[in-house]
FIKOLZA-1660 file (N, C-alpha, C; in steps of 0.1 Angstrom, whole numbers, plus 5000, padded with zeros to 4 digits):
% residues 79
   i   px   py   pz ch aa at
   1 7999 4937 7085  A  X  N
   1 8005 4930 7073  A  X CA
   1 7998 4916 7071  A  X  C
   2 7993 4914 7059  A  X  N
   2 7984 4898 7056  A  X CA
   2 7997 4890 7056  A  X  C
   3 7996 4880 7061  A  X  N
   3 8003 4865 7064  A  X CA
   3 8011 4859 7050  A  X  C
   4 8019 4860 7041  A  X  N
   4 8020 4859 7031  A  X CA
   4 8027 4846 7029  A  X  C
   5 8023 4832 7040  A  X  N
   5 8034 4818 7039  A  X CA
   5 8022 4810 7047  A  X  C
   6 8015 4801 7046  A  X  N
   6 8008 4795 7053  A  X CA
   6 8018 4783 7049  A  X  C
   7 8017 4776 7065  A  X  N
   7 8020 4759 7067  A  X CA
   7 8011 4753 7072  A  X  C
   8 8004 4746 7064  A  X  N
   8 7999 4733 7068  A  X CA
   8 8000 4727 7077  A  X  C
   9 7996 4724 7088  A  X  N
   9 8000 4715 7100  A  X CA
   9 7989 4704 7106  A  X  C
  10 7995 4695 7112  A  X  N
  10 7989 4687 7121  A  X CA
  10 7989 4688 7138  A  X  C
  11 7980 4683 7146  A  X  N
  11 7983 4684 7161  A  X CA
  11 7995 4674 7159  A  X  C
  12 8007 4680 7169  A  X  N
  12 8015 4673 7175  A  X CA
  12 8021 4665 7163  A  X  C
  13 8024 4673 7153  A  X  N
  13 8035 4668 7140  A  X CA
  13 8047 4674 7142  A  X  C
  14 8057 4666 7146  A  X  N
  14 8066 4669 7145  A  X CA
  14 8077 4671 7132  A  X  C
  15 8071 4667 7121  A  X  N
  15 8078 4674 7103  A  X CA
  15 8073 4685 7106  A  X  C
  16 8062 4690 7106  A  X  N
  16 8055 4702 7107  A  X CA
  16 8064 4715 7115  A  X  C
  17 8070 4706 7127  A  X  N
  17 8073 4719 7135  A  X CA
  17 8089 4718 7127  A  X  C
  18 8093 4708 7125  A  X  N
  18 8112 4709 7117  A  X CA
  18 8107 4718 7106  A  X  C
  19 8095 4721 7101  A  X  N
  19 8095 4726 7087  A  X CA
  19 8094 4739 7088  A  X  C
  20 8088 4742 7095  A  X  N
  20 8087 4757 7110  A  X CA
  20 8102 4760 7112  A  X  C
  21 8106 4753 7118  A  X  N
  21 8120 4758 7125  A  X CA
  21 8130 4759 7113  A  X  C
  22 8126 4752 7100  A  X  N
  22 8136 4756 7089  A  X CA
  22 8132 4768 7082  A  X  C
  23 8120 4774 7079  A  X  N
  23 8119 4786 7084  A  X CA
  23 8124 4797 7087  A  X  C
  24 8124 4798 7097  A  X  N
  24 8128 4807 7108  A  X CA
  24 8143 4806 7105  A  X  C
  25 8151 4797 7103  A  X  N
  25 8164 4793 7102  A  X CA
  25 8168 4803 7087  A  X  C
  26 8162 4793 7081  A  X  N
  26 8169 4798 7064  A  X CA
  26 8162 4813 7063  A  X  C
  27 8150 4815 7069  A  X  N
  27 8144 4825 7059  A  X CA
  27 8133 4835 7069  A  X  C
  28 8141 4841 7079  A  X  N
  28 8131 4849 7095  A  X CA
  28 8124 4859 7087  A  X  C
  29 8131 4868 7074  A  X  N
  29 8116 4877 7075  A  X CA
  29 8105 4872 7067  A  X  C
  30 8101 4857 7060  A  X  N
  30 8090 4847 7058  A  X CA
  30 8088 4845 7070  A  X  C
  31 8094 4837 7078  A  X  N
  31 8086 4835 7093  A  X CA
  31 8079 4844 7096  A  X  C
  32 8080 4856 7099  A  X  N
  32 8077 4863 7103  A  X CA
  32 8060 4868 7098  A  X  C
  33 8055 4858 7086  A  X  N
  33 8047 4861 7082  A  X CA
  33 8040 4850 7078  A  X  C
  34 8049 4839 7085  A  X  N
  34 8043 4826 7086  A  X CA
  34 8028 4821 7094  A  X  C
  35 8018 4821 7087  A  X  N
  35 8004 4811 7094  A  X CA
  35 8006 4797 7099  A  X  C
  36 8003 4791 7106  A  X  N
  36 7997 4778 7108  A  X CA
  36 7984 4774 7106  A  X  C
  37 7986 4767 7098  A  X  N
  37 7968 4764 7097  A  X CA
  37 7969 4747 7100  A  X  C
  38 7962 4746 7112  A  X  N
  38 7956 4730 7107  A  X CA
  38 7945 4722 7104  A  X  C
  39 7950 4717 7097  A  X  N
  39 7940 4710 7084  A  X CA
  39 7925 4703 7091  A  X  C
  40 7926 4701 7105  A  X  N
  40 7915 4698 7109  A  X CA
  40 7907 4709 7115  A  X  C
  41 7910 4718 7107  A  X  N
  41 7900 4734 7110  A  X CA
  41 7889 4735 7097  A  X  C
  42 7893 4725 7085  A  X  N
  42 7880 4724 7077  A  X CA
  42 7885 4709 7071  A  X  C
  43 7874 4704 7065  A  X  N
  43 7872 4688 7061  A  X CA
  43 7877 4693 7049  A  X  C
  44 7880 4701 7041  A  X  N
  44 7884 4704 7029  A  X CA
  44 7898 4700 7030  A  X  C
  45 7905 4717 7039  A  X  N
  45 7916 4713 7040  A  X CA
  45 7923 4698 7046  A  X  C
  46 7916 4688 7054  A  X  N
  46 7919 4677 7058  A  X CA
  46 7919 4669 7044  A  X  C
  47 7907 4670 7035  A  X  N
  47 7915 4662 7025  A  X CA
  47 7920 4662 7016  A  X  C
  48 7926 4677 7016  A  X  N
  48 7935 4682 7003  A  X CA
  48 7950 4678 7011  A  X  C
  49 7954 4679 7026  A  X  N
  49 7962 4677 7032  A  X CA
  49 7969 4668 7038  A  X  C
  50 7962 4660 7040  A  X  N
  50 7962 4649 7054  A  X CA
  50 7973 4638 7053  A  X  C
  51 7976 4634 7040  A  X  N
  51 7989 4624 7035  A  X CA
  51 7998 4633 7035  A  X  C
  52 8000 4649 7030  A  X  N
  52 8009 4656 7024  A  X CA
  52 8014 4663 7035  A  X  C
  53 8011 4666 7046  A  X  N
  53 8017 4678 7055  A  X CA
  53 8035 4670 7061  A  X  C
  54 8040 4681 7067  A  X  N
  54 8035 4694 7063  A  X CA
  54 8035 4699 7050  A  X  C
  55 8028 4712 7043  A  X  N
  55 8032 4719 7031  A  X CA
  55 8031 4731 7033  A  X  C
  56 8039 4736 7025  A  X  N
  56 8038 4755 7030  A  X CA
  56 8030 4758 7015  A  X  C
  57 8030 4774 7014  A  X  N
  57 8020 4777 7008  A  X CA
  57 8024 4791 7006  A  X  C
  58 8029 4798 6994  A  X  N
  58 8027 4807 6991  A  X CA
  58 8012 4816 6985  A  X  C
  59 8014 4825 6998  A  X  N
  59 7999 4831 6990  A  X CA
  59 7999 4838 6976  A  X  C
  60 8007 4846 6975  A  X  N
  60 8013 4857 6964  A  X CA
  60 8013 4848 6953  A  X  C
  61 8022 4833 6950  A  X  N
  61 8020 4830 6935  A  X CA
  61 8010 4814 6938  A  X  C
  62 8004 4813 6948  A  X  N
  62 7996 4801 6952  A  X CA
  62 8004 4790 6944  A  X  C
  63 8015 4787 6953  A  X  N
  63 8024 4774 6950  A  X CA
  63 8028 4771 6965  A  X  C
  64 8030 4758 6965  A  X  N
  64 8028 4747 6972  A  X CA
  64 8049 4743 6970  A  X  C
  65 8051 4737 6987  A  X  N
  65 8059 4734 6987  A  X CA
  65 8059 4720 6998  A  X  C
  66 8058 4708 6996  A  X  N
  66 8054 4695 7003  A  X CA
  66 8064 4690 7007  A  X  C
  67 8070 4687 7021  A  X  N
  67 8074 4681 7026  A  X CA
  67 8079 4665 7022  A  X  C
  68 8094 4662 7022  A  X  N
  68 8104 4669 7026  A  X CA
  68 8110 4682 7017  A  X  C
  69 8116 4691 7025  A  X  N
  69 8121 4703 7013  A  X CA
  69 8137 4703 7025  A  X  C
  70 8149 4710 7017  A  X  N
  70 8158 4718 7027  A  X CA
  70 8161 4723 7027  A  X  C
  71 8174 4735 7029  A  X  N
  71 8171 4748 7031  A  X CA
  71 8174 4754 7017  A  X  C
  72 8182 4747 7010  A  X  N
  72 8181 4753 6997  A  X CA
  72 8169 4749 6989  A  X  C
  73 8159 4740 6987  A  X  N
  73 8143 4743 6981  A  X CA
  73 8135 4755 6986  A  X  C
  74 8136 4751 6998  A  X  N
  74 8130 4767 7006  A  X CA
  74 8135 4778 7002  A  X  C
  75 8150 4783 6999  A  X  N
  75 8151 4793 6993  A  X CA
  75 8147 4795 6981  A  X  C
  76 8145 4785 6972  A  X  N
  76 8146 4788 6959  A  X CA
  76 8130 4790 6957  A  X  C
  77 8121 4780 6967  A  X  N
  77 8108 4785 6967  A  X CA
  77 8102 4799 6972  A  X  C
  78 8110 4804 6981  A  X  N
  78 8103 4820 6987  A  X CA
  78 8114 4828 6979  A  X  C
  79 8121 4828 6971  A  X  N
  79 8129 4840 6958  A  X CA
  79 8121 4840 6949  A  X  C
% end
């Protein structure tokens, strides 16, 4: 199955991992198909990213969801 939720992350960001664990919370079968990507894996994504993380990322309608969110944005963003 392709990955269909990428999150944005940093080393050792802890918004990153609350935004992970909200997730998993509000919404396990998206986790379950949740990526991590971090942004210092290409200079692009570092500076499309680097003020904004964490951000998730739908692949399917390529929209963007930027930190802070809570569990009701998150829903309303993966419905």
């Amino acid at each position: 199955m392709n990955k269909q939720l990428q999150l944005f992350t940093g080393k050792d960001c802890c918004l990153c991992e609350q935004a992970a664990q909200l997730v998993q919370q509000c919404a396990p079968n998206w986790y379950s198909q949740l990526q991590k990507v971090d942004i210092k894996s290409s200079p692009d994504l570092y500076h499309l990213y680097a003020a904004r993380i964490p951000v998730l990322k739908r692949i399917d309608k390529q929209a963007e969801l930027g930190w802070p969110f809570d569990a009701q944005q998150l829903t309303e963003f993966l419905s």
